[in-house]
N, C-alpha and C positions, 0 to 999 in steps of 0.2 A: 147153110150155103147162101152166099147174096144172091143177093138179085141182080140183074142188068140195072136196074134201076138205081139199087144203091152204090153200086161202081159208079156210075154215073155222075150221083153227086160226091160222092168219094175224090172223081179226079176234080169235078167243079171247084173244091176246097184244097184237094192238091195244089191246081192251078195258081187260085188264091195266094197258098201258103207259101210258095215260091217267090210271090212279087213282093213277102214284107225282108223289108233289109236286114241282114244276119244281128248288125246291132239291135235291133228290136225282138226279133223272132225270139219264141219262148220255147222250151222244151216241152213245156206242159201240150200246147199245141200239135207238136209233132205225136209226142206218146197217145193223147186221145183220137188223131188223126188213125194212126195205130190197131187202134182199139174200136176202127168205124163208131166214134162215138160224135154222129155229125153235129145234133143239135147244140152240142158245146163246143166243138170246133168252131161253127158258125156265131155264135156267141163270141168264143175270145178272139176271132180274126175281127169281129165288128166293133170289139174294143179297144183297139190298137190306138195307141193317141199317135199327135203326130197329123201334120197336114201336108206337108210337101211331098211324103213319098207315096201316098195313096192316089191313085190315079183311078180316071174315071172305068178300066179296064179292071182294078180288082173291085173295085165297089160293084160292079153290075156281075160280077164271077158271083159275091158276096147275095147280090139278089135274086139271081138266080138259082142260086142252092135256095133258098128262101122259099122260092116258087115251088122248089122241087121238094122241098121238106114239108109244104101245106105251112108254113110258119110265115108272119106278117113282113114284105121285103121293104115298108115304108120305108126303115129309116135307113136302110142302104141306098134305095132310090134318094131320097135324099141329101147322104154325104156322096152319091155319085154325082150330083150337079153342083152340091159347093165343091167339090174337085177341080171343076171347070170354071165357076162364077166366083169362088174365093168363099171363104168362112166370115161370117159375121154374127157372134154373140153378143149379147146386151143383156144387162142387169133390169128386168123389168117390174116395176111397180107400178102397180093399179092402183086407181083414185081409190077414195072410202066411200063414193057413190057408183061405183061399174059395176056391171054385170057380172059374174064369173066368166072364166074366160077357158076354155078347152084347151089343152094342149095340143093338139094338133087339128090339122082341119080346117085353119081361121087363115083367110085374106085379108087382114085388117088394113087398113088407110093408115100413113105415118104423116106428121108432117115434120120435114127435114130442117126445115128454116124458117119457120113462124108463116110462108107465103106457098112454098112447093111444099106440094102431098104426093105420096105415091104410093101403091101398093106393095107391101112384103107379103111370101106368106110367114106364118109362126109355127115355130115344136118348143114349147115351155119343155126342159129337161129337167126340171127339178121335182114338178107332179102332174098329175092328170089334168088336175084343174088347176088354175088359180084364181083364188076370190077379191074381194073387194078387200083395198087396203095392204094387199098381200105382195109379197117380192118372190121373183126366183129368176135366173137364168133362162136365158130361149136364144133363137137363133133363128134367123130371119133370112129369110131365100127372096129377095128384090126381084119383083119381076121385068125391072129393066135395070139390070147391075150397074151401067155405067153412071146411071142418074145417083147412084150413092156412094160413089168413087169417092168423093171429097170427104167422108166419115172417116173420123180418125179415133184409137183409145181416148175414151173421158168427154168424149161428144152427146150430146143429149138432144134426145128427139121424143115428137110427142105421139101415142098413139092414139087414132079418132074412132068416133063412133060408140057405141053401146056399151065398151068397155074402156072408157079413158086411163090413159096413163102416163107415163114418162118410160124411158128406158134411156141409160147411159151404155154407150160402146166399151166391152170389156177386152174384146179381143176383135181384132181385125185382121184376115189375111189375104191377101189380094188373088184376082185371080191368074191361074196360068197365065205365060207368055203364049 
């Protein structure tokens, strides 16, 4: 018999699973939804590609089951603020003299124009870490979005500090109206 608690996040994922658009929605989702089988429910809802229909209301549905499942809501907190602030990935490579560089957790300094610097923070999506020399995918949550409106695909900006590097703009999606 469940518990109150697993109803709970049962409907938290229901809720969820409601707001992906029927074009998108999988069956596999509904059948394990089913089967209260949350931890992977919560997993393929937070996989859903796609940037425009995710709204900041399922991403925080998404972290909240998270909360409630004792399981990490990082990276829903996350995609629930590029919801609001827009998506921005970059192709990141590190000088052959930088530090390694964590995947998540890092405030790093960018300079956007050889003269303006500003704070992103970084989640490297390719590995835990990335070392010196090394390339991979991240995605950068500006912490004054407007000052990097003018980044467009194929844009290159330099990152400062302990871990130098470059990163070109691979994907940019603006934010909400």
């Amino acid at each position: 018999m469940l518990g109150r608690h697993d109803r709970e996040i049962g409907e938290l994922l229901r809720f969820a699973a409601g707001l992906v658009p029927a074009e998108v929605q999988s069956e596999d989702v509904l059948d394990h939804l089913d089967h209260e089988e949350w931890e992977l429910v919560l997993d393929l809802l937070g996989e859903y590609t796609g940037n425009t229909w995710q709204t900041p209301r399922y991403w925080a549905l998404l972290a909240e089951a998270a909360v409630q499942l004792e399981a990490d809501e990082a990276w829903f907190q996350w995609r629930c603020v590029e919801s609001i602030q827009g998506l921005l990935r970059v192709e990141l490579v590190l000088a052959h003299d930088a530090e390694p560089l964590p995947a998540r957790g890092e405030r790093p300094m960018w300079d956007l124009t050889g003269n303006e610097r500003r704070v992103a923070a970084l989640w490297i999506e390719s590995k835990p870490v990335l070392g010196p020399g090394e390339r991979g995918l991240a995605r950068l949550r500006p912490f004054v979005p407007p000052a990097w409106a003018h980044l467009v695909r194929g844009d290159v900006i330099a990152l400062d500090g302990r871990s130098p590097g470059t990163a070109r703009v691979v994907e940019r999606v603006p934010p909400r109206p």
